[in-house]
C-alpha positions as CSV (number, residue, x, y, z in Angstrom):
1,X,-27.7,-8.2,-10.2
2,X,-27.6,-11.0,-13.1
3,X,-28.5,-14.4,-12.7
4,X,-27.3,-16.1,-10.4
5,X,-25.1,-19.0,-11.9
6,X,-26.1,-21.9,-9.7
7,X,-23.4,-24.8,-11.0
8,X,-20.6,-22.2,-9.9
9,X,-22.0,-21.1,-6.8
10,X,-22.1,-25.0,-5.8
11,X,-18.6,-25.4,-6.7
12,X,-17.3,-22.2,-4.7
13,X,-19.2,-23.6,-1.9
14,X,-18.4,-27.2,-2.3
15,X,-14.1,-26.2,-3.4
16,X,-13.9,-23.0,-1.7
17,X,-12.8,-20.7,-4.4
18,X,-13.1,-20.4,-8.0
19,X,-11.4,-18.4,-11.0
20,X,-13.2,-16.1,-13.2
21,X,-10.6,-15.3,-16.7
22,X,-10.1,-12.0,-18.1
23,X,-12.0,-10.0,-16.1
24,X,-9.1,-7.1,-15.7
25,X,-8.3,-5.3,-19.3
26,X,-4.9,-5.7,-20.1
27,X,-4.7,-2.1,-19.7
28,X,-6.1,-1.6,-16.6
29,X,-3.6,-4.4,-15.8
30,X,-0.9,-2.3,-16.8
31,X,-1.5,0.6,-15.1
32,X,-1.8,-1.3,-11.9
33,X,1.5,-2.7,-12.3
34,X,2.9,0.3,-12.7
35,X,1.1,1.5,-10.0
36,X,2.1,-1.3,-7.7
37,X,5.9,-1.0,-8.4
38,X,5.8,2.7,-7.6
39,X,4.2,1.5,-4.2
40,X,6.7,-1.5,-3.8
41,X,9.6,1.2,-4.4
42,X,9.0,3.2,-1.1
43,X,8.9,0.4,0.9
44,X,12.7,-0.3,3.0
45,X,15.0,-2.9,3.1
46,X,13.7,-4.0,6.7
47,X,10.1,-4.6,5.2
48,X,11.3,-7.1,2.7
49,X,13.0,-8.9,5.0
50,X,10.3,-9.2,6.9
51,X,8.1,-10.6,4.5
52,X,10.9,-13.3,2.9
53,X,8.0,-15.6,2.2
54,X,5.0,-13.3,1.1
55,X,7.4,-10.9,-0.6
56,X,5.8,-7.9,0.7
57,X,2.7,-6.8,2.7
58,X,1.5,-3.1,1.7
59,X,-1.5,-2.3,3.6
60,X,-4.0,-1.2,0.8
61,X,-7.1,0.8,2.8
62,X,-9.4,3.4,1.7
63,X,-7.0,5.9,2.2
64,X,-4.7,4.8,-0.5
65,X,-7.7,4.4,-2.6
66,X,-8.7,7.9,-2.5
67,X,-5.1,8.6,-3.0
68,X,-4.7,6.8,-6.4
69,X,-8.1,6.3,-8.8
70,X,-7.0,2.9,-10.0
71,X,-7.2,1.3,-7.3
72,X,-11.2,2.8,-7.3
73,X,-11.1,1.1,-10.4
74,X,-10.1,-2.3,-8.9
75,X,-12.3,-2.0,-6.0
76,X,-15.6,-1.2,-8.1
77,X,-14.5,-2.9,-11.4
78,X,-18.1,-3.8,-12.9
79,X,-16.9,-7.5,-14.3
80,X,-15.8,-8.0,-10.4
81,X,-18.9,-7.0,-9.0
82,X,-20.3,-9.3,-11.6
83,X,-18.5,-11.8,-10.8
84,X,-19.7,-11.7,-7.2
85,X,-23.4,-11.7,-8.2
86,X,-23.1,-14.8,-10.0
87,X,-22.1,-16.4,-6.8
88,X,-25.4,-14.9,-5.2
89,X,-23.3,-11.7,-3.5
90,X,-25.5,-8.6,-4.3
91,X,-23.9,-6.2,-2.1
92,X,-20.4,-7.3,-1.4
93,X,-18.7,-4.5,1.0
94,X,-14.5,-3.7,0.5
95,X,-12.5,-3.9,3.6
96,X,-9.0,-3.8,2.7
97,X,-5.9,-5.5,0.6
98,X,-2.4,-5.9,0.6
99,X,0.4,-5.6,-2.7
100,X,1.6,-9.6,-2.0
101,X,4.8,-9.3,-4.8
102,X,7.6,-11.8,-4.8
103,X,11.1,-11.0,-6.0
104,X,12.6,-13.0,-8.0
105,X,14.5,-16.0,-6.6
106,X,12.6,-16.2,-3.7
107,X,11.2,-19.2,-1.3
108,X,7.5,-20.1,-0.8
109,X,4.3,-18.6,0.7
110,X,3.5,-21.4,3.6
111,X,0.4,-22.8,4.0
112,X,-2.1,-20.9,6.1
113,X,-5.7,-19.8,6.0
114,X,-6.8,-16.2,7.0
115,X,-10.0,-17.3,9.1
116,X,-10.4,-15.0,12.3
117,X,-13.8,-15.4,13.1
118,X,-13.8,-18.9,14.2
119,X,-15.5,-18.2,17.6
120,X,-18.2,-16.9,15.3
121,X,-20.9,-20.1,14.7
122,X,-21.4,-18.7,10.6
123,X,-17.6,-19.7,10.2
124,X,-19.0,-23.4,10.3
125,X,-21.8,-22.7,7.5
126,X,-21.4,-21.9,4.0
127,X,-22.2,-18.8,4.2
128,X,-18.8,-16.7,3.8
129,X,-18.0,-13.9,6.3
130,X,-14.9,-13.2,4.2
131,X,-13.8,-13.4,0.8
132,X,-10.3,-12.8,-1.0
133,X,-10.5,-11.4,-4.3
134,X,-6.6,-11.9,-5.8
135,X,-5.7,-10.5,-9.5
136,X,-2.0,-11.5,-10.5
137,X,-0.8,-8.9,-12.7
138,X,1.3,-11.1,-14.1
139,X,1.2,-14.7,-15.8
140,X,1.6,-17.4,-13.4
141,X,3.0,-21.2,-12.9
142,X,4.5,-23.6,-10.7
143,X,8.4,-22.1,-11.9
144,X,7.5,-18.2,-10.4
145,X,5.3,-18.8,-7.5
146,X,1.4,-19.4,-8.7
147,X,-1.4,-20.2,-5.8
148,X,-1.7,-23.5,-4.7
149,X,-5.2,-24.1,-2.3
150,X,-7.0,-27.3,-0.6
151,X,-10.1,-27.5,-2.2
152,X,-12.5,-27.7,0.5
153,X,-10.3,-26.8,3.4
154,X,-12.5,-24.0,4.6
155,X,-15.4,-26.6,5.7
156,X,-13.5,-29.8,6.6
157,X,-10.6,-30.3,8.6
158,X,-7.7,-30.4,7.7
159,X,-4.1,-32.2,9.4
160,X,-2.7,-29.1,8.4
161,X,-5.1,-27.1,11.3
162,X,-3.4,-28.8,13.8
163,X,0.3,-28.8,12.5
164,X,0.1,-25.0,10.9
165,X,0.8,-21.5,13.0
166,X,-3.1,-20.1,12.8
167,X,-1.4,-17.0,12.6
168,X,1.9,-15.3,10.1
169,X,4.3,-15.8,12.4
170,X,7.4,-13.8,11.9
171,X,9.0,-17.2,12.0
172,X,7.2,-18.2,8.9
173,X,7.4,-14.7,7.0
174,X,11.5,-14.8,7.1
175,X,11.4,-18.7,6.0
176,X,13.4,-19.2,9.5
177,X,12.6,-23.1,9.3
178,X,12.4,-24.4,5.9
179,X,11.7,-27.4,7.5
180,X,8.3,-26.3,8.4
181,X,4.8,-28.2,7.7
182,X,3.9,-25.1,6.3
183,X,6.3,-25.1,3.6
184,X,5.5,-28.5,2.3
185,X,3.5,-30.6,0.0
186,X,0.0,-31.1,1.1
187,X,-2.6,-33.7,0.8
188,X,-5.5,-32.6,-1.6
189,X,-3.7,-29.7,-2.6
190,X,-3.7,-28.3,-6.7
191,X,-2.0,-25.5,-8.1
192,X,-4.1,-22.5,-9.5
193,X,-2.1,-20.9,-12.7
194,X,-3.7,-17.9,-13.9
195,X,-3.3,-15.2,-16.9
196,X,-2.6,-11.4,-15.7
197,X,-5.9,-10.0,-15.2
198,X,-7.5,-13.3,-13.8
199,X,-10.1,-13.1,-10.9
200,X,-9.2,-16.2,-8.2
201,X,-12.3,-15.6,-5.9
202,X,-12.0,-17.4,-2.1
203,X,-13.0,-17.9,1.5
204,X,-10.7,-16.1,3.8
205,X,-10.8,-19.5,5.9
206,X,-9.3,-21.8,2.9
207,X,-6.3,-23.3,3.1
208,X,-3.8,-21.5,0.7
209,X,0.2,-20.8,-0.5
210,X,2.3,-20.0,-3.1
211,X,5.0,-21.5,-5.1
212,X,8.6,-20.5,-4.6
213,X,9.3,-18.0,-7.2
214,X,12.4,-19.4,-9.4
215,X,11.9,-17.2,-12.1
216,X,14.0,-13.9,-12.8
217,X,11.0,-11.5,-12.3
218,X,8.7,-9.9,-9.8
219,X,5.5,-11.5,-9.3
220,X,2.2,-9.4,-7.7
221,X,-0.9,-10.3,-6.7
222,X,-3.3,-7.7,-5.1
223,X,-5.3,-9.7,-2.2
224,X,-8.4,-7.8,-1.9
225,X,-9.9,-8.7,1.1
226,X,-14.2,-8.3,0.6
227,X,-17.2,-9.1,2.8
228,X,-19.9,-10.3,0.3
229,X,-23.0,-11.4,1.8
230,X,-22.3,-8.2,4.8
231,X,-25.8,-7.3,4.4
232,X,-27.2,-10.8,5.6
233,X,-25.0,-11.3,8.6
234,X,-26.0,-11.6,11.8
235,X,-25.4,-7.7,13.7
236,X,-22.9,-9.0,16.1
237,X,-20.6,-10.6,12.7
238,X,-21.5,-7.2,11.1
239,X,-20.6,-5.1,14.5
240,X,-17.2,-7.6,14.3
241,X,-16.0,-6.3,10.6
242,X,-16.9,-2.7,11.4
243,X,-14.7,-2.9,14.6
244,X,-11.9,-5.1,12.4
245,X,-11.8,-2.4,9.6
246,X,-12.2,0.6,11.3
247,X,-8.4,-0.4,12.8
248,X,-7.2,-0.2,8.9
249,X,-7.6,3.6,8.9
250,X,-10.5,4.9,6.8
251,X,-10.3,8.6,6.1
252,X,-12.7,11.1,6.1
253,X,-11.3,12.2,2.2
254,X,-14.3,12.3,0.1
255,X,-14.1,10.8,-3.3
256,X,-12.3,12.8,-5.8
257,X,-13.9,11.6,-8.9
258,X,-16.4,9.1,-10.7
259,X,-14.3,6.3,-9.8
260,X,-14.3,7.1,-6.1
261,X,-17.7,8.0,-6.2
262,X,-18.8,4.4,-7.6
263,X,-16.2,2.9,-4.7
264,X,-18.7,4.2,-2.1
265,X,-21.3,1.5,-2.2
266,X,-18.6,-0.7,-1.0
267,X,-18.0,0.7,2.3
268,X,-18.4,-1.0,5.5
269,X,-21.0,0.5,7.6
270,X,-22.3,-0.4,10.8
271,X,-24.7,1.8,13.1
272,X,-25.5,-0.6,15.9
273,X,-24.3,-1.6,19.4
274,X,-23.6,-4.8,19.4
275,X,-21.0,-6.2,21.1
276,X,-17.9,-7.4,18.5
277,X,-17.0,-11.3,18.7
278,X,-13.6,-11.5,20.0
279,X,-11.0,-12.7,16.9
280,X,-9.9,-16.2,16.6
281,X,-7.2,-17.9,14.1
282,X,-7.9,-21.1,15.6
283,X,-11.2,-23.4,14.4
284,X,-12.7,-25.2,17.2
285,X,-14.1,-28.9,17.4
286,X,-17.2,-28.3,15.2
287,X,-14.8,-28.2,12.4
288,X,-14.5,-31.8,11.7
């Protein structure tokens, strides 16, 4: 691992996330688009109108990543891993990741945050349990649906907490209630406009949405959803991910070739018995 670059660890800790430019080539880029429309092609009518708000939610697990080599690409990309150890991460571990595309013309992403662990007492530290890794394969702004966060939602509270679903409701995914808090301007919030191929690193337990997407095109991100400091976590938060992830459906599949094989590292492993922290969406008092 590099240096550790101590001004941008401070400012993920301090904001909550923090965007790293080009760290996907522009081909690489294009092959997952490609890649990702094939994906978003198989999926029915019913799971798109489902997911009005997010656009779509393909589960993305080891499986698939067995199953197509660029996505053992994405998972093990060296400038990603990079990108981790400058934030102190030396041995981040995959979990899973969803294909998040919005169509064109199509409402916003309501405000939530993806914090499970909050009857876990390291959800009220620095320290991350979970971290979202997104790359937008394409070019992004207000006008077609870019990230908006809350810098430093994920350590201070937030009116949102208490007026927000903690979980994706299916009244929120189908935009049921436009009138929703959720759907609304924030206090503290900024928008996050990236270039295709753009790292936007985060906790799972910031506050985060997504414009409305007004433009004529698709828009993708790939939310890859990484433990990085797994290795320093207390057993019971370790036993907790095992128990999460082992529910996403690994598969005994071996890797098939150097990219799979360099995806391995990554894996989630857990050999103990402790007992697994029950989940909780909802932060308790000692967020304040």
């Amino acid at each position: 691992m590099g240096a550790v670059n101590v001004a941008l660890r401070e400012q993920f800790v301090r904001d909550g996330f923090v965007l790293f430019k080009g760290v996907l080539e522009p081909e690489l880029v294009e092959r997952l688009r490609g890649w990702s429309d094939e994906i978003l092609g198989l999926q029915g009518k019913a799971h798109f109108e489902q997911n009005r708000t997010t656009g779509s939610m393909v589960l993305i697990d080891w499986a698939m990543a067995y199953r197509y080599s660029v996505l053992a690409e994405l998972i093990a990309h060296p400038k990603a891993v990079a990108a981790l150890g400058e934030l102190g991460f030396a041995e981040p571990r995959f979990g899973h990741g969803r294909i998040i595309s919005k169509p064109p013309q199509s409402p916003p992403l309501f405000w939530h945050e993806d914090g499970r662990f909050w009857d876990d007492p390291v959800s009220y530290t620095w320290q991350p349990i979970q971290c979202f890794l997104m790359y937008y394969l394409t070019d992004t702004d207000a006008r077609n649906g870019c990230l908006r966060v809350i810098p430093g939602s994920h350590r201070k509270r937030h009116a949102l907490h208490d007026q927000a679903a903690s979980m994706h409701t299916d009244e929120l995914r189908t935009y049921a209630n436009p009138e929703d808090a959720a759907f609304q301007r924030a206090e503290g919030e900024v928008d996050v406009p990236v270039r295709a191929g753009d790292l936007v690193m985060g906790y799972g337990r910031l506050f985060h949405a997504a414009h409305a997407n007004l433009s004529d095109e698709r828009r993708t991100v790939l939310t890859m959803w990484y433990y990085p400091h797994f290795v320093d976590l207390p057993e019971r938060t370790r036993a907790t991910i095992y128990s999460l992830e082992s529910a996403n459906g690994e598969t005994e599949t071996g890797p098939q070739n150097d990219a799979q094989t360099r995806m391995e590292p990554f894996r989630i492993v857990y050999e103990g018995d402790a007992e697994p922290i029950a989940t909780q969406w909802t932060p308790g008092p000692a967020l304040n």
